[in-house]
N, C-alpha and C positions, 0 to 999 in steps of 0.2 A: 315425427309423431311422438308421443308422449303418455305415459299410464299405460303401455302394455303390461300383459299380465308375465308375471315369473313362470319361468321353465318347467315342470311338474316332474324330472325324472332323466335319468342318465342310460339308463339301461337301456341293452339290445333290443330289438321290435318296439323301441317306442312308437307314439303314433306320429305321424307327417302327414300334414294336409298337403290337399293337391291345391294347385294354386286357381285363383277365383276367377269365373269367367272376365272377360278381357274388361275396366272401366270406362266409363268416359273419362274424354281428353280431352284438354282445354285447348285454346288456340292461341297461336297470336300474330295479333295483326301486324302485317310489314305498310311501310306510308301510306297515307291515304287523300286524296285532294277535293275537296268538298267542294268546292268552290269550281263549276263547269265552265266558270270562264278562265282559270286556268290551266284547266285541260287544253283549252284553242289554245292557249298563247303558245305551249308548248310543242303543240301538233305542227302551229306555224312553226318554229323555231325548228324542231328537227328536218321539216323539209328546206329549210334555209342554210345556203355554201357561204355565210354572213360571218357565224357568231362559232367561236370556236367553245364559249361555254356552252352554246347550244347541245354540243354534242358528247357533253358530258353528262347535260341534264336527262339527254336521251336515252342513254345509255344505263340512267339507272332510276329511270322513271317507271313507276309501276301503276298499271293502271288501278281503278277504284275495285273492290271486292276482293282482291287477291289476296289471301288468306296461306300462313305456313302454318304444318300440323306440327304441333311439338308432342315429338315419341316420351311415351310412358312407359316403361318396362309393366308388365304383369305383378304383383306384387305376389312374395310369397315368403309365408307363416310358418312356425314349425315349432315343436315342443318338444324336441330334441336337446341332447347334452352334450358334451364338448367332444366325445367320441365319433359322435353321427355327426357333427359338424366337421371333423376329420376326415373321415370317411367319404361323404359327400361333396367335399373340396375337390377340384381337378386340379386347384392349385395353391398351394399355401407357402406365402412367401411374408418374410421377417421385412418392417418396414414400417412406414408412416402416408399418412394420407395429408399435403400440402396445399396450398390455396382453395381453401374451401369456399363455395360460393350457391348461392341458392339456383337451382336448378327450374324449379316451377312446381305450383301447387298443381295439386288432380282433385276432383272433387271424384269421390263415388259411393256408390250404393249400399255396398259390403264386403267386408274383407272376412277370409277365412280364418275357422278357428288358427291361432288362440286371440285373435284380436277379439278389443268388444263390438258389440253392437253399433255404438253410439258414435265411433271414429269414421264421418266420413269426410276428410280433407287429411290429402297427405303431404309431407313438404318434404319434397326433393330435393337434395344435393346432389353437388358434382366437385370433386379436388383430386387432384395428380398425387397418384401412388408413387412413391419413390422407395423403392425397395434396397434394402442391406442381405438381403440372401433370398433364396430359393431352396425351399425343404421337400417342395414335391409340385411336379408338375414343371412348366416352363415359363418364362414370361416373355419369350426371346420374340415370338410372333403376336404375342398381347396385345391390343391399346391399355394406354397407363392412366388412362382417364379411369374414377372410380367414381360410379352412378350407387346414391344410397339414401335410403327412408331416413329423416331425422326430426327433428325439431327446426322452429324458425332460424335457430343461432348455427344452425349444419355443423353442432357438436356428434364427432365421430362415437358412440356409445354402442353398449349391448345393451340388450332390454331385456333380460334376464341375471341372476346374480350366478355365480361372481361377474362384476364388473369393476377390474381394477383403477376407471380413473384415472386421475392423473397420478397414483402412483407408479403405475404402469412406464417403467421404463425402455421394456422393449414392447412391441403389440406384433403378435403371427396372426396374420388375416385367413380367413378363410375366403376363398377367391371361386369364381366363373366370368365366364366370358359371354356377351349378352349384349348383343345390339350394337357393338361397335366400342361397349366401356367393358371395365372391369367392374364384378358386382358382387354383393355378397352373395355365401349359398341360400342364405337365409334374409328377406327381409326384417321380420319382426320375428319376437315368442323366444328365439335362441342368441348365440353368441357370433358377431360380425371378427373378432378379432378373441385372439387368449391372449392376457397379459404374464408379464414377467416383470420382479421386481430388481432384477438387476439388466446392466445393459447387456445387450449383445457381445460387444468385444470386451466384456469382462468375463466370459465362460471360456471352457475349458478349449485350449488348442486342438480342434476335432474341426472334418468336414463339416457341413450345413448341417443335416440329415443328425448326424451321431452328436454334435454339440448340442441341440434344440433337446435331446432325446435324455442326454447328461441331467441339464439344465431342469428338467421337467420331474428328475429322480432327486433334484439337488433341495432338500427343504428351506432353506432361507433366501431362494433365488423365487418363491412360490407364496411363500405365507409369512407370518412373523412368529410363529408358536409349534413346536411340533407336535402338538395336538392338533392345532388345527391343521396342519400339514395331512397328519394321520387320515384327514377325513378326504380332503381335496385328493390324495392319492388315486381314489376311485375313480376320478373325474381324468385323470391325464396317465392315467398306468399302463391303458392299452396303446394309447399314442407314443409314449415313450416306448415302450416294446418295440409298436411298427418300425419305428426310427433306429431304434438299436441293434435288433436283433434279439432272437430269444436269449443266449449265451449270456451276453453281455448284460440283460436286462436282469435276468435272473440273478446276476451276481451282483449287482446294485441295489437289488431289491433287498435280497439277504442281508446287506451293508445297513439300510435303512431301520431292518430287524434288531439291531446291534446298537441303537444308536440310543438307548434305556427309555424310553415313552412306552409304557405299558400299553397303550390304544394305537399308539405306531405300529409297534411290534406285532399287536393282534392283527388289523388292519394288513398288513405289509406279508406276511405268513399265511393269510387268508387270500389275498390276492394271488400267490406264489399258487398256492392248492389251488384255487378254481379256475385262475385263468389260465396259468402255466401248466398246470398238472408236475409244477416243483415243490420238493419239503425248505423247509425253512433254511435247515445245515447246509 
């Protein structure tokens, strides 16, 4: 789906919609024989010790009306920032989403905020997650299938900014489990994935958990400017933390203070005080 609206905010007690009463589902039909006279020919043939295609025909003939439901997951919305999208993860693993292929459209009625009014056809994807680490949670008892809202072309995107693209050299999903796939926490309004602009096995020799957390403290692994670094810090400072540990975090934090950007240094000192309850030194 396409023209969702931007995120509206990062902070704590953002709002979250609950997800939308359940849609209509589409169908689709398995074989069908129109023609009642070869329904007999068949009927003869199954009861015939004659024909040994007979009883292959048999065997996977279906009669006329039989109808398979194809499962829609519940769609759900949120206007949430890369922390609650953290937070609400049961699993976030570093990784890529492969053979992507269109799963089926659902028509419906209405979706919850933040979507618009006017979107009712959504288009489904399905591609095999192949994961390079695990930062939290397990993938060990997972399916690897990953079910996801997109566009016709089942390009993997957020619908909200930052969206790294295809600069994005690493991507950390934000994961649940849901029907049998892996899915995001989020359908629309927020982020399915954080980008990183460098790869994975170019960070720092650390476990999963503490390299992710490095990486996310590291400015040119994030943005191209330390100004804009400055800003984006708010956005991935408390997930870095989780990852780290206070200790550790706080002493990276300081590092960043040091690194001469007047708006870093604000920014980085400011976070240290309100969220660490650390001074700057």
């Amino acid at each position: 789906m396409a023209d969702l609206p931007p995120a509206v905010g990062r902070k704590s007690g953002e709002e979250k919609t609950t997800p939308a009463a359940a849609p209509a589902t589409e169908y689709i039909d398995f074989l069908r024989w129109p023609n009642p006279s070869v329904q007999r020919i068949i009927s003869s043939m199954c009861g015939s010790r004659h024909f040994s295609i007979a009883a292959v025909v048999c065997l996977f003939w279906v009669p006329i009306g039989v109808e398979a439901q194809q499962w829609f997951p519940q769609p759900r919305g949120s206007n949430v920032g890369l922390p609650s999208d953290w937070a609400d993860a049961t699993i976030v693993a570093v990784g890529k989403v492969v053979h992507v292929r269109s799963y089926g459209t659902q028509a419906v009625s209405h979706l919850p905020f933040p979507a618009p009014s006017w979107v009712h056809e959504l288009y489904w994807c399905v591609g095999d997650f192949s994961a390079q680490a695990v930062v939290k949670g397990s993938l060990d008892a997972a399916p690897l299938r990953y079910l996801y809202l997109s566009s016709p072309d089942c390009a993997v995107t957020n619908d909200t900014s930052p969206d790294w693209g295809d600069e994005a050299k690493t991507r950390v999903f934000f994961l649940r489990v849901e029907g049998g796939f892996l899915r995001p926490v989020f359908d629309y309004g927020t982020h399915k994935y954080l980008g990183l602009l460098t790869r994975w096995d170019q960070g720092p020799n650390l476990p999963a958990r503490q390299r992710l957390g490095a990486l996310l403290l590291t400015p040119h692994a994030n943005n191209g400017t330390l100004k804009d670094y400055a800003e984006y810090l708010w956005y991935v400072g408390d997930i870095a933390c989780d990852l780290l540990g206070k200790a550790d975090c706080t002493r990276r934090i300081r590092k960043l203070a040091k690194l001469g950007n007047p708006l870093l240094r604000r920014n980085a000192c400011g976070f240290l005080q309100g969220q660490l309850d650390e001074g700057c030194q």
